[in-house]
C-alpha positions as MATLAB code, in Angstrom:
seq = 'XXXXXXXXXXXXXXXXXXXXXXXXXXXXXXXXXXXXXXXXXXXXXXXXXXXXXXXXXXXXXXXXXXXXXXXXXXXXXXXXXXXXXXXXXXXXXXXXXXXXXXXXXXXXXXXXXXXXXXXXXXXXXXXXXXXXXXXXXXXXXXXXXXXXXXXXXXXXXXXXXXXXXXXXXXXXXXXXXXXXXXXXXXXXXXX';
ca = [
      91.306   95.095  100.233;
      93.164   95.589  103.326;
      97.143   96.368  103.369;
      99.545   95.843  106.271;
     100.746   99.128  108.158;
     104.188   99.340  106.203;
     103.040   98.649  102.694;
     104.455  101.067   99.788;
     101.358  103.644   99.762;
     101.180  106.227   96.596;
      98.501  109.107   96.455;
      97.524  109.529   93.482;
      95.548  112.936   92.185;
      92.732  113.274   89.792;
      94.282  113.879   86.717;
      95.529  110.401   87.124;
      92.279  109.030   88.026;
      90.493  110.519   85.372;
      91.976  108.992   82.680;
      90.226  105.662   82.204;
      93.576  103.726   80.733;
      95.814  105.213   83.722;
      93.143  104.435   86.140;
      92.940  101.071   84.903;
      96.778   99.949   84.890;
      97.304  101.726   88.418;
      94.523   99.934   90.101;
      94.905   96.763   88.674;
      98.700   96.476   89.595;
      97.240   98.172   93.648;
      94.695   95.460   93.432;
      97.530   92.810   92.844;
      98.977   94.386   96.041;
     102.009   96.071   94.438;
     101.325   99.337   96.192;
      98.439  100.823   98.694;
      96.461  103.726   96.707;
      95.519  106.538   98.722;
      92.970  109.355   97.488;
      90.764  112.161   99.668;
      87.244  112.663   99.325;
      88.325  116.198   97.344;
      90.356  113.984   94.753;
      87.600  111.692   94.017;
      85.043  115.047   93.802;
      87.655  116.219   90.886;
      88.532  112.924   89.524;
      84.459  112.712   89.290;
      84.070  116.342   87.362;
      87.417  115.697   85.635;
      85.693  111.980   83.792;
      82.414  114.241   83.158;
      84.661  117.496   80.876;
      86.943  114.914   79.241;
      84.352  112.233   77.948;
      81.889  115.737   76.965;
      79.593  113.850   79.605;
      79.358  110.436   78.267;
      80.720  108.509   80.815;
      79.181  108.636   84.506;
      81.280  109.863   86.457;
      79.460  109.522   89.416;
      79.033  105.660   88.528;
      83.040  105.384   87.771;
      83.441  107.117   91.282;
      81.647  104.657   93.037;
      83.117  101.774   91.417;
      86.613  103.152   92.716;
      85.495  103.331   96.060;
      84.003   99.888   96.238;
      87.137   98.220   94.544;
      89.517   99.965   97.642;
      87.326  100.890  100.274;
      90.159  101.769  102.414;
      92.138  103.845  100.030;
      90.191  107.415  101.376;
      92.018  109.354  103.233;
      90.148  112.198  106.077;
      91.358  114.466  108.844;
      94.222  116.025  106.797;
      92.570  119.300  106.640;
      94.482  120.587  109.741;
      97.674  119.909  107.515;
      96.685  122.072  104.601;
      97.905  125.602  105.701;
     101.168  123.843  106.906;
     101.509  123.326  102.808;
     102.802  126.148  100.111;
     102.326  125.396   96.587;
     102.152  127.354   93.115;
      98.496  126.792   93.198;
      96.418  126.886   96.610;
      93.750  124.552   95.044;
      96.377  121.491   95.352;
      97.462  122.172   98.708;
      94.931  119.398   99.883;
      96.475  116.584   97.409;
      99.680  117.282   99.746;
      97.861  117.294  102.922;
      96.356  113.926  102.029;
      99.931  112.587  101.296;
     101.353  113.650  103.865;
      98.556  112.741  106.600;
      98.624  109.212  105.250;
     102.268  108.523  105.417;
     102.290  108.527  101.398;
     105.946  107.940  100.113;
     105.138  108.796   96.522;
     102.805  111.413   94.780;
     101.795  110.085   90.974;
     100.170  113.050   89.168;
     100.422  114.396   85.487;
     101.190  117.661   87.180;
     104.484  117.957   87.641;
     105.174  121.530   87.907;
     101.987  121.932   90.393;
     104.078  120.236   92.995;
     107.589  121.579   93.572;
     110.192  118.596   94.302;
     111.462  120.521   97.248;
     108.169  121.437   98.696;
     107.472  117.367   98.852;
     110.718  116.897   99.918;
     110.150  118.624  103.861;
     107.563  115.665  104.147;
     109.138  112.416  102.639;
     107.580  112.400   99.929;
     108.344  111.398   96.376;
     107.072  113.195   92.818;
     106.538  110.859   90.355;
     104.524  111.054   86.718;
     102.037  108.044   86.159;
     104.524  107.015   83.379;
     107.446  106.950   86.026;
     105.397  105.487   88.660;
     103.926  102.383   86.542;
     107.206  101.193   84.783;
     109.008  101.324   88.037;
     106.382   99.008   89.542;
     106.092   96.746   86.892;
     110.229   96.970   87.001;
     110.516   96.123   90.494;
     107.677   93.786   90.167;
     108.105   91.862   87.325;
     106.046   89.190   87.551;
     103.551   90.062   89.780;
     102.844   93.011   87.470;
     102.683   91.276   84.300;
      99.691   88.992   86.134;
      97.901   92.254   86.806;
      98.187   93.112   83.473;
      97.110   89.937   81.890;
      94.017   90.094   84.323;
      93.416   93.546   82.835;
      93.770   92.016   79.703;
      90.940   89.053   80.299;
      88.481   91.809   81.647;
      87.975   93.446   78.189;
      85.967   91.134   76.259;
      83.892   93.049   74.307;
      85.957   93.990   72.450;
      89.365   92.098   73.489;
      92.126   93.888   74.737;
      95.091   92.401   73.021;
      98.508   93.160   74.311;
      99.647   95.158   70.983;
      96.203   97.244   72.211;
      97.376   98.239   75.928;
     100.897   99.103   74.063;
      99.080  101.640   71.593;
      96.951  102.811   74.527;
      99.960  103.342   76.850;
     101.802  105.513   73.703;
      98.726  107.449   73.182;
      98.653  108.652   76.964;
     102.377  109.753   76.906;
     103.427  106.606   79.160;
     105.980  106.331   76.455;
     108.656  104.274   79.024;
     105.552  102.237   80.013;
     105.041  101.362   76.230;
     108.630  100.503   76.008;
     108.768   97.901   78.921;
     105.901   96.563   77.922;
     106.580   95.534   74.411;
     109.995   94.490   75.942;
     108.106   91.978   78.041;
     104.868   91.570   75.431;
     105.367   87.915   75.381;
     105.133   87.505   79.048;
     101.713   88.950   79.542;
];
C-alpha cells in the first residue's frame, strides 16, 4: 500500500503490535487508509519476541512478523539511528521507538507505555502520545464511516469461528480499550 507524502502517519511500538486484537483493529483501519503505520526493523524484532512470551510460544511469531511486513511493505522505517543519542528517555532501550518517529515525520506515537515516553520529551519533535485505546476511537471518531467498513471487513475475515460484533466489543473491554468498547456498541448497528 502506498500513501501520499502528507498522509496522517502514527508509529506504533511493539507492545501494540503484539497484541493480536490491537494489531488487528489498527491495521485494518491503516489498510482502509485512515492513517500511514510506521514501525523500525527493532520494533518488529520485539513485536516478534513480544507474540512468542505472551502466547507461551504458540503462535509464530516469526510467521505473524512476516505477514505484517507483506500487508505494509512500506511502513519500515531505517536510517534513524543517527537520531537516537539526540533522544533522552526514562529507559535507553526505547530511545529508538522515538528516533523512528521522529525520522519519519510521525505525528502520533500509539504505545501501551505511557510513562516510557514523557509528553514533553515528544513534544521538542512534534510528536503526539497517544494509548492504542485513545488512538483507535479517535480514528474511528473522525472517521466514521470509513472506519466502521474496516471493521466490518475485520469482521467477514473471521470465519472460523465468526466474529460477531458483540465479540470485537468483549474483545476490545478485555484489552482495556474501554472508550473503544464504548463507541463501538454506540455505533454496533452500523458495522
Amino acid at each position: 500500500m502506498t500513501y501520499r507524502a502528507d498522509h496522517f502517519t502514527a508509529i506504533l511500538d511493539a507492545c501494540v503490535l503484539a497484541d493480536v486484537f490491537k494489531r488487528n483493529l489498527l491495521l485494518h483501519l491503516a489498510e482502509a487508509e485512515l492513517f500511514r503505520p510506521r514501525w523500525s526493523p527493532q520494533i518488529l524484532d520485539e513485536t516478534e519476541r513480544a507474540i512468542l512470551k505472551i502466547t507461551k510460544g504458540e503462535a509464530d511469531g516469526t510467521k505473524q512478523r512476516a505477514a505484517i511486513e507483506r500487508a505494509f511493505r512500506d511502513a519500515c522505517v531505517t536510517g534513524y539511528d543517527a537520531l537516537i543519542p539526540a533522544v533522552t528517555l526514562p529507559d535507553a532501550d526505547d530511545c529508538h521507538v522515538l528516533a523512528a518517529a521522529i525520522h519519519t515525520n510521525a505525528q502520533v506515537l500509539v504505545t501501551d507505555n505511557l510513562k516510557d515516553f514523557p509528553s514533553d520529551e515528544l513534544g521538542k519533535f512534534g510528536i503526539e502520545l497517544k494509548s492504542p485505546d485513545e488512538f483507535i476511537s479517535d480514528t474511528i471518531t473522525l472517521h466514521e464511516q470509513t472506519a466502521f467498513g474496516a471493521l466490518k471487513a475485520m469482521r467477514a475475515r473471521y470465519q472460523n469461528p465468526a466474529l460477531t460484533t458483540g465479540k470485537i466489543i468483549q474483545f476490545a473491554e478485555s484489552r482495556g480499550l474501554m472508550t473503544t468498547a464504548l463507541l463501538l456498541k454506540e455505533y454496533e448497528q452500523y458495522w
